[in-house]
C-alpha positions as CSV (number, residue, x, y, z in Angstrom):
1,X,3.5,6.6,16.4
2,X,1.6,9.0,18.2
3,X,4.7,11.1,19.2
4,X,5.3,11.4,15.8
5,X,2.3,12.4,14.1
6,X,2.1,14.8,16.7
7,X,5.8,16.4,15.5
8,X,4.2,16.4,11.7
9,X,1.2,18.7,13.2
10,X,3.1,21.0,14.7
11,X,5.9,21.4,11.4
12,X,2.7,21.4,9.2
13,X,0.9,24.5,11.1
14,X,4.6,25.9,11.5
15,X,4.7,25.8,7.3
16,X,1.1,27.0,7.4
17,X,1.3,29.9,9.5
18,X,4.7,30.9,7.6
19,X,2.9,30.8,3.8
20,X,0.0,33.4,5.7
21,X,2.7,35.7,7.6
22,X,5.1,35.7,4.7
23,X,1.4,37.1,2.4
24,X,0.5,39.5,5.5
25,X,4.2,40.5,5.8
26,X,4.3,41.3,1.9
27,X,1.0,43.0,2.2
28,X,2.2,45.8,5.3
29,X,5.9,46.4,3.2
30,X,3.8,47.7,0.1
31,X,1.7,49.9,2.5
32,X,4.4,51.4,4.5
33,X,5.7,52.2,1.1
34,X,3.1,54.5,0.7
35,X,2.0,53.0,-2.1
36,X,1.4,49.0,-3.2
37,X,5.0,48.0,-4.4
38,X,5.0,46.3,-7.6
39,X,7.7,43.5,-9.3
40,X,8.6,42.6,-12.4
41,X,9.4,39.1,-11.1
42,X,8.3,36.9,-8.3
43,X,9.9,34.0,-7.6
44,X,8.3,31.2,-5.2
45,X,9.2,27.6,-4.4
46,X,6.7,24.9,-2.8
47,X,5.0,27.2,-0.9
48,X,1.4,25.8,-0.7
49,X,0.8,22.7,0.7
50,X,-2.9,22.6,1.1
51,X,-5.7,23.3,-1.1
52,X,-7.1,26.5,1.1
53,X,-4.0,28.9,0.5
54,X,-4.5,28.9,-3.2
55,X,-6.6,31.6,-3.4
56,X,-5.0,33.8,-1.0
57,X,-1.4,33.5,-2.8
58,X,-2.7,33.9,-6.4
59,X,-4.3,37.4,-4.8
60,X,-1.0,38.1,-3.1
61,X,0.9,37.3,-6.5
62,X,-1.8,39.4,-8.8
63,X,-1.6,42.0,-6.0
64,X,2.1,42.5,-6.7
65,X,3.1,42.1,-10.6
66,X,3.7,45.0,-12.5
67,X,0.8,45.0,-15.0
68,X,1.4,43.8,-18.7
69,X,5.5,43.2,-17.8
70,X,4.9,40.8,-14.3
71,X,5.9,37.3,-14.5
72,X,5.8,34.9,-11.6
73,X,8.0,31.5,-11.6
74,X,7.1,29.1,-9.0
75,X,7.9,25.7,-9.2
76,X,6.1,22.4,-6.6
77,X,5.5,18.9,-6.8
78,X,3.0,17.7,-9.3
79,X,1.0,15.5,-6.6
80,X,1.1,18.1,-3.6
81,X,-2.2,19.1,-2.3
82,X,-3.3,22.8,-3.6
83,X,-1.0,22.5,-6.7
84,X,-3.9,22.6,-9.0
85,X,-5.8,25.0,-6.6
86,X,-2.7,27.5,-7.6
87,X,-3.3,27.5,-11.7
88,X,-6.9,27.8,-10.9
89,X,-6.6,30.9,-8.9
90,X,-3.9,32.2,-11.0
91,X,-6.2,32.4,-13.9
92,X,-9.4,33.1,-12.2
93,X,-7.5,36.3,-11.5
94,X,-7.1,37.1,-15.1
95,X,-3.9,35.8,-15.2
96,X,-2.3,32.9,-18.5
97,X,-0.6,30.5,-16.9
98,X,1.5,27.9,-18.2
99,X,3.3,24.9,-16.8
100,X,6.5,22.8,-17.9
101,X,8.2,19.7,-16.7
102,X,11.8,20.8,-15.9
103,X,14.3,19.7,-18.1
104,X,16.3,16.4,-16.9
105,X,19.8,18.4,-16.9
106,X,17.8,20.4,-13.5
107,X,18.5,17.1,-11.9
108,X,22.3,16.6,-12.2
109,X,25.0,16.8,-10.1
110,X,25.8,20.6,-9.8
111,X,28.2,20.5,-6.8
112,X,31.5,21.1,-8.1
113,X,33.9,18.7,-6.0
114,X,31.1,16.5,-4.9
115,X,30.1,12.7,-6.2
116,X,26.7,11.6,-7.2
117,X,26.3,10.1,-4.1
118,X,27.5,12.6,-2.3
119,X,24.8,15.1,-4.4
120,X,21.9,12.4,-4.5
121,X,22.3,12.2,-0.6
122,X,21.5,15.8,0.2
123,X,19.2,16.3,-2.4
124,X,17.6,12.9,-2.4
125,X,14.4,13.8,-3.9
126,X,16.1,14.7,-7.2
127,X,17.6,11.1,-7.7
128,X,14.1,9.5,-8.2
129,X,11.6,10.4,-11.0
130,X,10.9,13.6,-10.8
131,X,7.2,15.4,-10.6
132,X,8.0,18.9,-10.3
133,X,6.0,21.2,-11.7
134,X,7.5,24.8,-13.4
135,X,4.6,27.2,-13.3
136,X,4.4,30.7,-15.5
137,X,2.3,32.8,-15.2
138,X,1.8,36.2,-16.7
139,X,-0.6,39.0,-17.0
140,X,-3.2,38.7,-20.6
């Protein structure tokens, strides 16, 4: 028991200190460019799993959309800690943010010579009721 909450430590500061380095990593390739690189679209996936990295992704995020054209798309779990924490920041940084339940046909079998089964046992967490999250946000 111990062994293993020991191995869920170390893959939770390992996902931890890859959400912070990915942010610092973003932040150096927009200064070596000379000047801060901006996107039309960001695109992010379950990235923040705990309350305190909210803030420092929305400011990453507001940091690199383009202004009146930038959209960010990130999709998480409904219940996981800091999803909330990311709409908050998003609009404390002046940003509209909506969020949508994904439609049910995101959940289907989309392997092309594989069975349900087959599909259901790599993706597993698709087969039971789904609470992901899509999240929009845009400048006002």
């Amino acid at each position: 028991m111990i062994i293993q909450i020991y191995y869920l430590f170390i893959i939770y500061l390992f996902i931890y200190l890859f959400i912070y380095l990915f942010i610092i990593y973003l932040f150096i390739y927009c200064l070596l460019q000379g000047k801060p690189k901006k996107f039309d679209v960001l695109l992010a996936s379950d990235l923040i799993y705990e309350a305190a990295a909210a803030q420092q992704f929305a400011a990453a995020a507001a940091a690199l959309l383009k202004q009146k054209t930038g959209r960010l798309y990130y999709t998480h779990r409904l219940h996981r800690d800091g999803a909330a924490a990311v709409a908050y920041w998003l609009r404390k940084g002046q940003l509209k943010v909506a969020e949508h339940s994904p439609p049910l046909s995101y959940f289907r079998n989309c392997l092309l010579d594989k069975s349900d089964k087959e599909f259901y046992a790599l993706f597993s967490e698709l087969e039971a009721e789904s609470d992901f999250v899509l999240l929009k946000a845009a400048w006002r």
